[in-house]
Biopython code that builds the backbone (N, CA, C, O; Angstrom):
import numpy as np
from Bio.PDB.StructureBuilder import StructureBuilder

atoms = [
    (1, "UNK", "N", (103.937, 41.789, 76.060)),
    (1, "UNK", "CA", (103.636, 40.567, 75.342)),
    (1, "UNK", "C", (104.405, 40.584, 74.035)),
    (1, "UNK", "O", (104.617, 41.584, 73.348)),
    (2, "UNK", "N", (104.797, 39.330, 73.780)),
    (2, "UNK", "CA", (105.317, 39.367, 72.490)),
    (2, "UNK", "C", (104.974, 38.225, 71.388)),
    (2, "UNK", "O", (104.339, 37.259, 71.809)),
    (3, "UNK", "N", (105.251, 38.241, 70.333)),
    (3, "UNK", "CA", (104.706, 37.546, 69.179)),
    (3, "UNK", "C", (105.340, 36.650, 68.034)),
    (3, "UNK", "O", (105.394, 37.132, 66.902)),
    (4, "UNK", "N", (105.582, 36.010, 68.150)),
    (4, "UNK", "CA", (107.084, 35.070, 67.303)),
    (4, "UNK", "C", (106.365, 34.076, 66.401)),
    (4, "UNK", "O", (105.368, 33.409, 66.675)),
    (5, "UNK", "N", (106.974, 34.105, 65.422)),
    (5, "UNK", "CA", (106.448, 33.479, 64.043)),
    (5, "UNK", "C", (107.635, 32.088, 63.779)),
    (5, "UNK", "O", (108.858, 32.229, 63.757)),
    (6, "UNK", "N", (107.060, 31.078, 63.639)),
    (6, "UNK", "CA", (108.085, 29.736, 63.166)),
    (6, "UNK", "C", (107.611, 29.127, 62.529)),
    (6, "UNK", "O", (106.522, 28.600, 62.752)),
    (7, "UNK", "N", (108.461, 28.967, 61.251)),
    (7, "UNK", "CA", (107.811, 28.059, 59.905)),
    (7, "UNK", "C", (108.014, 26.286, 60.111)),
    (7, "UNK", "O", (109.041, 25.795, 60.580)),
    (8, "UNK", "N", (106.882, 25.528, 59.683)),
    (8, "UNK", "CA", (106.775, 24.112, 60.214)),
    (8, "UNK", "C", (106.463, 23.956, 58.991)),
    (8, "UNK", "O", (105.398, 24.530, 58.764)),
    (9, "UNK", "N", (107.105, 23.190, 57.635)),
    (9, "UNK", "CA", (106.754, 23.250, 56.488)),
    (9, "UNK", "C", (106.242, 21.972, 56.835)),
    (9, "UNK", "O", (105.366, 21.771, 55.995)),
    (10, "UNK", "N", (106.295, 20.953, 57.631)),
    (10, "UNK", "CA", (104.812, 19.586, 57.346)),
    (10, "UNK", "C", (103.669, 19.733, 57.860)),
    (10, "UNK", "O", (102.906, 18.780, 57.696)),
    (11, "UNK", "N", (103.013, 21.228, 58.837)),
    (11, "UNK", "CA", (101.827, 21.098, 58.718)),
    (11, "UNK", "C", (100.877, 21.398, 57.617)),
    (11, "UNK", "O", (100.631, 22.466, 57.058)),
    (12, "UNK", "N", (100.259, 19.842, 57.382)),
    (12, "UNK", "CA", (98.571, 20.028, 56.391)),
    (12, "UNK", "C", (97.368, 20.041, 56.986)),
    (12, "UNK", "O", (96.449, 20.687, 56.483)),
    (13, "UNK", "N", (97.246, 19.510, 57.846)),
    (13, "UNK", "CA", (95.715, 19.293, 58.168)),
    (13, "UNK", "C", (95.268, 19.548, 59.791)),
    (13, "UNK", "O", (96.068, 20.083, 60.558)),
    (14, "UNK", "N", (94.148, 19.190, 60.168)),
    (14, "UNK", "CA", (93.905, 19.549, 61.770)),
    (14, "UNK", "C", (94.453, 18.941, 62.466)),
    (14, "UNK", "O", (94.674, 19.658, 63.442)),
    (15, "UNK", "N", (94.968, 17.729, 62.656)),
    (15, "UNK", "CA", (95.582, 17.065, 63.287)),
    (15, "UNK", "C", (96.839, 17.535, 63.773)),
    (15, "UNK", "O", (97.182, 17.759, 64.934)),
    (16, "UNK", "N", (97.768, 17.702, 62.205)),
    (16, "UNK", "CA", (99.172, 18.658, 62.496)),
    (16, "UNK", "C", (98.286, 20.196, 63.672)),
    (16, "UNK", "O", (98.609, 20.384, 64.845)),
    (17, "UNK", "N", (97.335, 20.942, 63.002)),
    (17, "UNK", "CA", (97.223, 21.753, 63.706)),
    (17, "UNK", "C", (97.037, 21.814, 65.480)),
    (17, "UNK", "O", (97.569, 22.581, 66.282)),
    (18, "UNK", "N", (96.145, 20.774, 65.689)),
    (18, "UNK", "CA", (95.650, 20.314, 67.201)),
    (18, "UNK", "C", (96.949, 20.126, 68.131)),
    (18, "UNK", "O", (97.177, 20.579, 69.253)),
    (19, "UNK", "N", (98.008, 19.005, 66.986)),
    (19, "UNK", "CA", (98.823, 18.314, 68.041)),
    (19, "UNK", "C", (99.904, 19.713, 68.400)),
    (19, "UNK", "O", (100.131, 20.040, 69.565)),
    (20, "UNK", "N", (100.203, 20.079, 67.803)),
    (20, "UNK", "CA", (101.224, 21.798, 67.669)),
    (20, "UNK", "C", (100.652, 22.288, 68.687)),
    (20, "UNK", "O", (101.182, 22.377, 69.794)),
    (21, "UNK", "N", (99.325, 22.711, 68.355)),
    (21, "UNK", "CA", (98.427, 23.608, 69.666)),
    (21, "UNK", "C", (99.136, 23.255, 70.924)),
    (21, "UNK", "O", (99.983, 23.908, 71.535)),
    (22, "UNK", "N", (98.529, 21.883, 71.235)),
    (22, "UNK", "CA", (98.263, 21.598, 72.461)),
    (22, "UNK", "C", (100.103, 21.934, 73.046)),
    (22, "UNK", "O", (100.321, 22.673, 74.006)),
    (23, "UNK", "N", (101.010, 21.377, 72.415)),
    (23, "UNK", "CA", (102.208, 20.831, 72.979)),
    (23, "UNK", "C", (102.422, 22.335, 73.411)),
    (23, "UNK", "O", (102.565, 22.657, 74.591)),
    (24, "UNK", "N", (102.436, 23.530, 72.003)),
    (24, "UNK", "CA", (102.937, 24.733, 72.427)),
    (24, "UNK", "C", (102.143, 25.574, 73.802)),
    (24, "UNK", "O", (102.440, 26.471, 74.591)),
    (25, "UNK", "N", (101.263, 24.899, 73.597)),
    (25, "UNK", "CA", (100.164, 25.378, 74.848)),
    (25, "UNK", "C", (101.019, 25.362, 75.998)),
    (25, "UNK", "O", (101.380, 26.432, 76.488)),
    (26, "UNK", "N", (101.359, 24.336, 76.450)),
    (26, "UNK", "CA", (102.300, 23.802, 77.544)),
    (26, "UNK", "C", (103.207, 24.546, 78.071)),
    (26, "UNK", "O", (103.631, 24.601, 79.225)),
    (27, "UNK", "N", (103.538, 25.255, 76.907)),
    (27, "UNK", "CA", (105.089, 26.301, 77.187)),
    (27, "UNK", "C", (104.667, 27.454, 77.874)),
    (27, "UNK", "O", (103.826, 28.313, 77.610)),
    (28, "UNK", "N", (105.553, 27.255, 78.955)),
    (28, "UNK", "CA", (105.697, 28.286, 80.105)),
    (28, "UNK", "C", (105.621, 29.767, 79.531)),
    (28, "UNK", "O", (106.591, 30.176, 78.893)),
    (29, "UNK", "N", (104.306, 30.751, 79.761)),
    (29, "UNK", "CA", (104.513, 31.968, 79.240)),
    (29, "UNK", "C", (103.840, 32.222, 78.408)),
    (29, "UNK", "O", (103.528, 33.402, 78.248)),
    (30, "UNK", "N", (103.231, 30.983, 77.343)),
    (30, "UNK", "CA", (102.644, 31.059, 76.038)),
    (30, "UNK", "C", (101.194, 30.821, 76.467)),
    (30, "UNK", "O", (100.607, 29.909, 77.050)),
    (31, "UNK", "N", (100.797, 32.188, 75.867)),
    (31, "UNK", "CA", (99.209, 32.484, 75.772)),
    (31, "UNK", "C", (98.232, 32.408, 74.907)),
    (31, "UNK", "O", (97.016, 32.513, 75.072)),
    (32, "UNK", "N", (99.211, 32.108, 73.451)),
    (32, "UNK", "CA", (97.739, 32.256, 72.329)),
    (32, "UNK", "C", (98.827, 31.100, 71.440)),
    (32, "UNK", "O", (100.010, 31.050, 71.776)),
    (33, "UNK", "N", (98.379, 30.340, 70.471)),
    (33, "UNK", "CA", (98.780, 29.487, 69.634)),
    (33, "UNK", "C", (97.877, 29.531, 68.235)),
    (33, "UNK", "O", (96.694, 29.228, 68.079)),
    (34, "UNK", "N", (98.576, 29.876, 67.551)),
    (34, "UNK", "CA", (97.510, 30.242, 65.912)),
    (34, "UNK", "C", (98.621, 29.354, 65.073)),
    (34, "UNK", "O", (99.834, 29.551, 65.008)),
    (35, "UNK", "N", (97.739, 28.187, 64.375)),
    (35, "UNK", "CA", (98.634, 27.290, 63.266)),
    (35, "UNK", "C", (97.921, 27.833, 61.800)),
    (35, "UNK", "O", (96.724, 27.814, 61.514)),
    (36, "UNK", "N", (99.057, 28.316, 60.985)),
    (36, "UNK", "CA", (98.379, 28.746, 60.002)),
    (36, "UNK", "C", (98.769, 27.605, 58.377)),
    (36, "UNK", "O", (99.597, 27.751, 57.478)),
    (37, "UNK", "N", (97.989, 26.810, 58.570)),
    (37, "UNK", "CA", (97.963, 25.519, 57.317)),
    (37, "UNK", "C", (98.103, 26.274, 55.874)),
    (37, "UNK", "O", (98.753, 25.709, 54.994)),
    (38, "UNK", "N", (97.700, 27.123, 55.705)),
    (38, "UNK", "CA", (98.194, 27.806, 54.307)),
    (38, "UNK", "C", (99.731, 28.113, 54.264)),
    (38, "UNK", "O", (100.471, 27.902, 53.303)),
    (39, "UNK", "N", (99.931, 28.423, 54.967)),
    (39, "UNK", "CA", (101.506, 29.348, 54.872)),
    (39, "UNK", "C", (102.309, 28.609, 55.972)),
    (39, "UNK", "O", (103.538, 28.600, 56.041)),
    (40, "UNK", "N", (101.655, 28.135, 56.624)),
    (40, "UNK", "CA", (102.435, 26.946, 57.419)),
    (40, "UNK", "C", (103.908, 27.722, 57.938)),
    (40, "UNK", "O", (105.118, 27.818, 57.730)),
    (41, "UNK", "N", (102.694, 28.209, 58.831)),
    (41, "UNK", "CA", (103.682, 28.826, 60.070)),
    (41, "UNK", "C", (102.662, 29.203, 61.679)),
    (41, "UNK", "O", (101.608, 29.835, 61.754)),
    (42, "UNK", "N", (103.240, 28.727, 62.490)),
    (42, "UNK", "CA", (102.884, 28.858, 63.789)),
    (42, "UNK", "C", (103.265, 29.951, 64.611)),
    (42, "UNK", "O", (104.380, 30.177, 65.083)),
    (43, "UNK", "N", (102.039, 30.717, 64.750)),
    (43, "UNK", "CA", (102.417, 32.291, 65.704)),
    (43, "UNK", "C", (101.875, 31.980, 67.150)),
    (43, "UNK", "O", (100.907, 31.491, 67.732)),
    (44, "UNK", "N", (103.039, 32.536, 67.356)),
    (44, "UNK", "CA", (102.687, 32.285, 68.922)),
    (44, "UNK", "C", (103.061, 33.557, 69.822)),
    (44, "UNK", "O", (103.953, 34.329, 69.469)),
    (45, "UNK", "N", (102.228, 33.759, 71.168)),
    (45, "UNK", "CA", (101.905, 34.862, 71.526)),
    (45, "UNK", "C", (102.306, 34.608, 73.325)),
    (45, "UNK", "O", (102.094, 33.582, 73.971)),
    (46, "UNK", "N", (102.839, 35.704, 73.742)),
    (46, "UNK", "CA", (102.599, 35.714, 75.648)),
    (46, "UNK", "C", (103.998, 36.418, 76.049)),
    (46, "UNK", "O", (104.594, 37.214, 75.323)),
    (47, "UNK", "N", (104.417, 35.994, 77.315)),
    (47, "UNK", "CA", (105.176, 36.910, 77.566)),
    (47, "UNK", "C", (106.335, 36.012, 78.669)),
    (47, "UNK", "O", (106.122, 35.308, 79.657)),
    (48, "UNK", "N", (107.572, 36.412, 77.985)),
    (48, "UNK", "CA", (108.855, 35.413, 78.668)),
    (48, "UNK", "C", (109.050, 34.345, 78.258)),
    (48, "UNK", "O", (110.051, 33.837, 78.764)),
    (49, "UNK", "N", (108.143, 33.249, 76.982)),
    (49, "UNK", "CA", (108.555, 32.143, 76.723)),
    (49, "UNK", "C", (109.763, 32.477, 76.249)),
    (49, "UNK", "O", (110.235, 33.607, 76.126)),
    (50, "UNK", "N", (110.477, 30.923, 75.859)),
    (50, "UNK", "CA", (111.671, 31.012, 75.090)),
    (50, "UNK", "C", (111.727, 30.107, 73.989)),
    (50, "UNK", "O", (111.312, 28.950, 74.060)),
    (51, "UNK", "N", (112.284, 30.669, 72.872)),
    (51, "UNK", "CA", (112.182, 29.893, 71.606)),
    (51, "UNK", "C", (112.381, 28.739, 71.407)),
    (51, "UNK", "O", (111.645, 28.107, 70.649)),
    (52, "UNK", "N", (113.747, 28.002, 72.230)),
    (52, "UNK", "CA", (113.815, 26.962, 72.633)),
    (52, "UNK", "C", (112.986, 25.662, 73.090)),
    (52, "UNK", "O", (113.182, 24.487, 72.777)),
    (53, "UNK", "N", (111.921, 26.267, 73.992)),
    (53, "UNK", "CA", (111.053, 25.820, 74.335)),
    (53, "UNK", "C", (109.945, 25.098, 73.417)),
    (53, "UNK", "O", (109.450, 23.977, 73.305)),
    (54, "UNK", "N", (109.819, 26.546, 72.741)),
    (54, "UNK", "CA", (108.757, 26.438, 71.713)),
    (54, "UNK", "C", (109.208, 25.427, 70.743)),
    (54, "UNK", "O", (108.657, 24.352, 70.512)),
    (55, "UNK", "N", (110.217, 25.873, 70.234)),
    (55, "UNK", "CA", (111.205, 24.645, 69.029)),
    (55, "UNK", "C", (110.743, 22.957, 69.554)),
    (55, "UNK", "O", (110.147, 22.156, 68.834)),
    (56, "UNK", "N", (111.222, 22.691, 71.053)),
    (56, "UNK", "CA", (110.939, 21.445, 71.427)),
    (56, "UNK", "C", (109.579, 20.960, 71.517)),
    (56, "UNK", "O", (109.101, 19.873, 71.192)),
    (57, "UNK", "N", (108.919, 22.265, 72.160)),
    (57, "UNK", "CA", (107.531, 21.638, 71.915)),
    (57, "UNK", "C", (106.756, 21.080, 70.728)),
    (57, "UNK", "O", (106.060, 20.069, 70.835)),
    (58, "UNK", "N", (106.964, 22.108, 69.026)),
    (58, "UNK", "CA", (106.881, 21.646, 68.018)),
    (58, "UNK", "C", (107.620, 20.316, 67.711)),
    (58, "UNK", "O", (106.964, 19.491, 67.075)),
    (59, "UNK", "N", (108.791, 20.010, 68.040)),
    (59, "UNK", "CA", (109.289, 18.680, 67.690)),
    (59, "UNK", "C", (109.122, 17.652, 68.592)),
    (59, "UNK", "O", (109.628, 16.543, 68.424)),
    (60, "UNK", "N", (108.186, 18.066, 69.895)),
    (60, "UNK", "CA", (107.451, 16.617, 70.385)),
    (60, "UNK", "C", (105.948, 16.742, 69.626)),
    (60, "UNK", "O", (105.147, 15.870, 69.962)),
    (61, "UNK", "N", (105.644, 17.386, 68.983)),
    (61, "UNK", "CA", (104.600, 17.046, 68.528)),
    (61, "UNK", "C", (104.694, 16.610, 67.031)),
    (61, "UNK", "O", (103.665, 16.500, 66.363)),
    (62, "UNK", "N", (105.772, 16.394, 66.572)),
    (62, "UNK", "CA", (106.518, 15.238, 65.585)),
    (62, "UNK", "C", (106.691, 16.415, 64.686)),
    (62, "UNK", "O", (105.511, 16.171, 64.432)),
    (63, "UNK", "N", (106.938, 17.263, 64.085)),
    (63, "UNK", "CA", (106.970, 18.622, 63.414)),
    (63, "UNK", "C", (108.330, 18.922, 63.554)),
    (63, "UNK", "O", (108.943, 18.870, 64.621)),
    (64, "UNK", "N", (108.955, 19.343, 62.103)),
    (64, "UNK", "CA", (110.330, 20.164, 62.033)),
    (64, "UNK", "C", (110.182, 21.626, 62.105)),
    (64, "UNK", "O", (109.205, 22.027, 61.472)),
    (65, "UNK", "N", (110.834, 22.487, 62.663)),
    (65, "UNK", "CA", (110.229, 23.775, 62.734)),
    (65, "UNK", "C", (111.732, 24.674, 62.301)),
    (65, "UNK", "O", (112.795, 24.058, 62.217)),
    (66, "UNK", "N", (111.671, 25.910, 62.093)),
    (66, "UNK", "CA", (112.734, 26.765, 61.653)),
    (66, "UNK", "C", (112.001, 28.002, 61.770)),
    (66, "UNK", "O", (110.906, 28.150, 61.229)),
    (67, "UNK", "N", (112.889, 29.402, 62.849)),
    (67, "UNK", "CA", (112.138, 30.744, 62.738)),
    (67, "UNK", "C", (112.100, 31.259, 61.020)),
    (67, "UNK", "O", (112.904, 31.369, 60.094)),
    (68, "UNK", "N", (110.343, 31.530, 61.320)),
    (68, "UNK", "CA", (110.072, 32.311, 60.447)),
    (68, "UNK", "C", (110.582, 33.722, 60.548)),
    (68, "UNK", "O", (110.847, 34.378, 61.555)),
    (69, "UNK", "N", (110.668, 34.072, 59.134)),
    (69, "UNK", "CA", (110.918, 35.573, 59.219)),
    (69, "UNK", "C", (109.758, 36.520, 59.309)),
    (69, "UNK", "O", (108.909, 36.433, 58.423)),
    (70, "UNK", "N", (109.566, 37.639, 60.496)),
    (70, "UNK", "CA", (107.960, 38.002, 60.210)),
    (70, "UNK", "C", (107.513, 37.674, 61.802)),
    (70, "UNK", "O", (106.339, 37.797, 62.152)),
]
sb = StructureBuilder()
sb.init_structure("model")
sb.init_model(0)
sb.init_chain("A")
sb.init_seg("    ")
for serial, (resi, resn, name, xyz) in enumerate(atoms, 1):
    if name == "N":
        sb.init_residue(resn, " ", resi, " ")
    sb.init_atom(name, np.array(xyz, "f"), 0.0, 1.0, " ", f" {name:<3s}", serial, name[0])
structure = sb.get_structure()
């Protein structure tokens, strides 16, 4: 399993958090989704996704995203 960190500097509130969830949910491989509204970065957890993926999924859920470092 592995664990990848990506900074989304417009999430504020539950909404940003929910809609992120769900989309990254979707992604093939991805098992855990943690949005962190303080530091506003999205960790995500499982095994074989691809970043790519993840990237698009954050930007259908209207969110700019960039790997975090970490």
């Amino acid at each position: 399993m592995s664990t990848r960190s990506y900074g989304v500097p417009g999430v504020t509130c539950e909404h940003c958090r929910h809609a992120i969830s769900t989309e990254v949910g979707r992604v093939r491989g991805v098992t855990a989704v943690e949005v962190d509204l303080e530091r506003k970065v999205v960790v995500v957890s499982g095994d074989q996704f691809a970043d790519a993926e993840v990237c698009a999924a954050i930007d259908d859920a209207g969110y700019d995203v960039g790997r975090s470092p970490g």
